[in-house]
N, C-alpha and C positions, 0 to 999 in steps of 0.2 A: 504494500500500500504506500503510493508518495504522498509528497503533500497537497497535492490537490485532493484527493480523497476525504484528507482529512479537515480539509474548509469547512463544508458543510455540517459538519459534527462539531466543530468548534463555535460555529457561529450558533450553534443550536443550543449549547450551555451557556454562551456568554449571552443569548436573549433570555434565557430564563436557568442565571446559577441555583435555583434552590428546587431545580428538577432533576432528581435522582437518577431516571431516565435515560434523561440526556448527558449527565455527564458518567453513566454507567457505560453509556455506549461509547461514548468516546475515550472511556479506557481502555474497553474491548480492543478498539482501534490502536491506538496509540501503541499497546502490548503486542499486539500484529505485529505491527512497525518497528518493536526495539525501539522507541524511543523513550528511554527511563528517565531522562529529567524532568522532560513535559509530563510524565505518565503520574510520575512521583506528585508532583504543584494539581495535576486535575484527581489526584486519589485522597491530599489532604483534607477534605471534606468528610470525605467518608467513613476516613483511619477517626476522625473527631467524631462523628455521630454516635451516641446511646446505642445506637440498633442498625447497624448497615445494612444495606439489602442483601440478602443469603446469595447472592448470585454474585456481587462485589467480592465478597472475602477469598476465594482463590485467586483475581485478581490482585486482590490488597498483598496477597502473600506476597504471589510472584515478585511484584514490584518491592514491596520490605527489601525481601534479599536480594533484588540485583542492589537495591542500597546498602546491602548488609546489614540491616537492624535486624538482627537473627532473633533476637527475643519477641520482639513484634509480629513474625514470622510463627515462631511458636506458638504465641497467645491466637493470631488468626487463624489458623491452622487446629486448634485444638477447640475454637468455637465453631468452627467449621462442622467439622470433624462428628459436633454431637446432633448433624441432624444428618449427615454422611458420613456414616463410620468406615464406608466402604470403598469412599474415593481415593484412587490412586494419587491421580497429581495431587491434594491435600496431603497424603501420607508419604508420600517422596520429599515434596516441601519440607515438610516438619521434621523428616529425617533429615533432610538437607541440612535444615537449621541448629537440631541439635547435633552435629556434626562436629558443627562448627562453635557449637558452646564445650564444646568436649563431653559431651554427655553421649558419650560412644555406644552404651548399652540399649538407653533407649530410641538411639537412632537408627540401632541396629531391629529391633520390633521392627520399629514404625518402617523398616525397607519392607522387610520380614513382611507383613502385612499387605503391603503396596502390592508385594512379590505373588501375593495369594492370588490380587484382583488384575494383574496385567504382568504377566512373565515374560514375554515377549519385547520390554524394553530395554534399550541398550545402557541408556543411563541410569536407570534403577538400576539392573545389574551391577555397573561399574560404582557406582556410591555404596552400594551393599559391600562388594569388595574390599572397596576404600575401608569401611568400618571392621571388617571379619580381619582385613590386614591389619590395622590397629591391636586386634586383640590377638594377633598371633595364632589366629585359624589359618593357617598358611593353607592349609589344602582345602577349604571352603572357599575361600577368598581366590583363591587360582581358578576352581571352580566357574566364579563369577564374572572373573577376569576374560577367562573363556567364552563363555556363554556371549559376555558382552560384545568380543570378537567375532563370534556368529551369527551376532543380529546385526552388525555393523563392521563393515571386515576393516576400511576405513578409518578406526580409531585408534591414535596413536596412543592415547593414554590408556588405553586400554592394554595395551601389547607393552608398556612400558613398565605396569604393574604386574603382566605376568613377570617381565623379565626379572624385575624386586622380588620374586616372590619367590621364584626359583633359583635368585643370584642366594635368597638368604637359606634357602633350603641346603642351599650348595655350599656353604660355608660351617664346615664342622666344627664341635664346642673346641676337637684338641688342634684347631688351626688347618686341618687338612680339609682337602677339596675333595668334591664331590662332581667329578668330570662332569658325568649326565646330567643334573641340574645346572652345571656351569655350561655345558654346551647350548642348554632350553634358553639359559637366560641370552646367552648371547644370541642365538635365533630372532628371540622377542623383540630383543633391543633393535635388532636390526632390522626386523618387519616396524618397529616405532618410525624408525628414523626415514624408511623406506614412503610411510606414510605421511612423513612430516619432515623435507629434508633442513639439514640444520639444526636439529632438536638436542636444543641442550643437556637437557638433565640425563636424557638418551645416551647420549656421547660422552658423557663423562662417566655415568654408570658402566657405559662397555670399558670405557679406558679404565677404571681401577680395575675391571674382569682382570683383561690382558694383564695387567700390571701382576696382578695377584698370580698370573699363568708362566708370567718371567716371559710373554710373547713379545717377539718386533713388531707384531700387529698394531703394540698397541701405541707405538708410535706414532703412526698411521692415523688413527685414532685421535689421539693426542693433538695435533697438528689440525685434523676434524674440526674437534671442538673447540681450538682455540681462534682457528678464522671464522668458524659460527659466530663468537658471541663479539668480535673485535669491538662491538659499537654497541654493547651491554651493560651498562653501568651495573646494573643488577648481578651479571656475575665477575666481578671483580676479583672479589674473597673467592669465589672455584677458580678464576682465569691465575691466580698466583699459585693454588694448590696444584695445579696441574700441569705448570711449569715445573715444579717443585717434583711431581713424581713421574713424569717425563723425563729429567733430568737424570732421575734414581734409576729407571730402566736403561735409559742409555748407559749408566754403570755398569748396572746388572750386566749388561748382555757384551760390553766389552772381552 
């Protein structure tokens, strides 16, 4: 939807702001569109009301969390919730949300749940995982990680958490390696990067593999992920570390 679409439905709240209606439907819109700042200024009305209209409040979520007000997220979500106990997107949200309050167990349900009423999606999958890895179900969480992969072959974050999953599987308490999960993680990482070329966290995850494997690979590797991020303020702190164990490989393998 561009913005002509959305004239019409602007012009329709600002002739009558105190119609629920109208500016219900021009959130509709607006959510269509990805557009969260206008979505957020035409929702405040409604986040204020005593009783928002029952069809508003999965909108209200959505919008919370692309602001991140996670608890606001929760609270609409969980009023939601008690006249739909059964809706997916409200119980994905609210997982979402306590996710990210760290309240891992109950976001873990509330996927759980989601999981009952729509299986079939890629990002419930991948957020379940995200929480089953949290709690060190490494083989549930893989599980999901998968699944997430076969409704969506396309996701790189998805293939980047099998790789975490199987990199930790592959790492034994007395320091020794576990070839065949080291092999899965390097596959993973490399179906990530395949999906998404450039992919940081990707590249630097295979580079400590190799590193850990004593590989020239991971040289290779190394080099990767440091002209990836050249223009990353954000990875700075890894672009020094991986100088640092690039440097230690090229010892190594002298």
């Amino acid at each position: 939807m561009d913005d002509t679409d959305l004239t019409p439905l602007r012009q329709a709240m600002q002739t009558a702001p105190d119609d629920l209606e109208a500016r219900l439907a021009l959130l509709q819109a607006l959510v269509a569109a990805a557009q969260w700042q206008e979505a957020d200024d035409v929702s405040l009305p409604m986040r204020q009301h005593e009783a928002p209209p029952h069809g508003a409040l999965a909108l209200l979520a959505i919008v919370s969390g692309k602001m991140e007000r996670w608890e606001e997220v929760v609270q609409t979500c969980q009023q939601a919730l008690e006249l739909q106990p059964d809706d997916a997107l409200l119980l994905f949200n609210l997982g979402t949300a306590l996710a990210h309050q760290d309240d891992v167990q109950a976001a873990r349900e509330a996927f759980e749940k989601a999981i009952e009423q729509q299986e079939d999606w890629a990002e419930l999958q991948y957020n379940w995982g995200t929480v089953l890895l949290r709690q060190e179900h490494y083989t549930d969480a893989l599980d999901a990680f998968e699944r997430a992969t076969e409704l969506r072959e396309s996701y790189p974050e998805a293939h980047f958490n099998c790789g975490n999953v199987h990199a930790m599987k592959g790492l034994e308490a007395n320091g020794s390696l576990d070839y065949y999960e080291i092999d899965c993680a390097i596959n993973a990482y490399k179906r990530a990067i395949q999906h998404r070329p450039g992919y940081p966290a990707a590249l630097y995850n295979l580079g400590m593999l190799y590193g850990r494997m004593g590989s020239d690979e991971g040289l290779r590797i190394w080099d990767q992920y440091l002209e990836a991020t050249d223009a990353l303020d954000e990875e700075e702190t890894f672009r020094m570390r991986a100088q640092e164990y690039k440097r230690d490989l090229q010892d190594r393998l002298r």
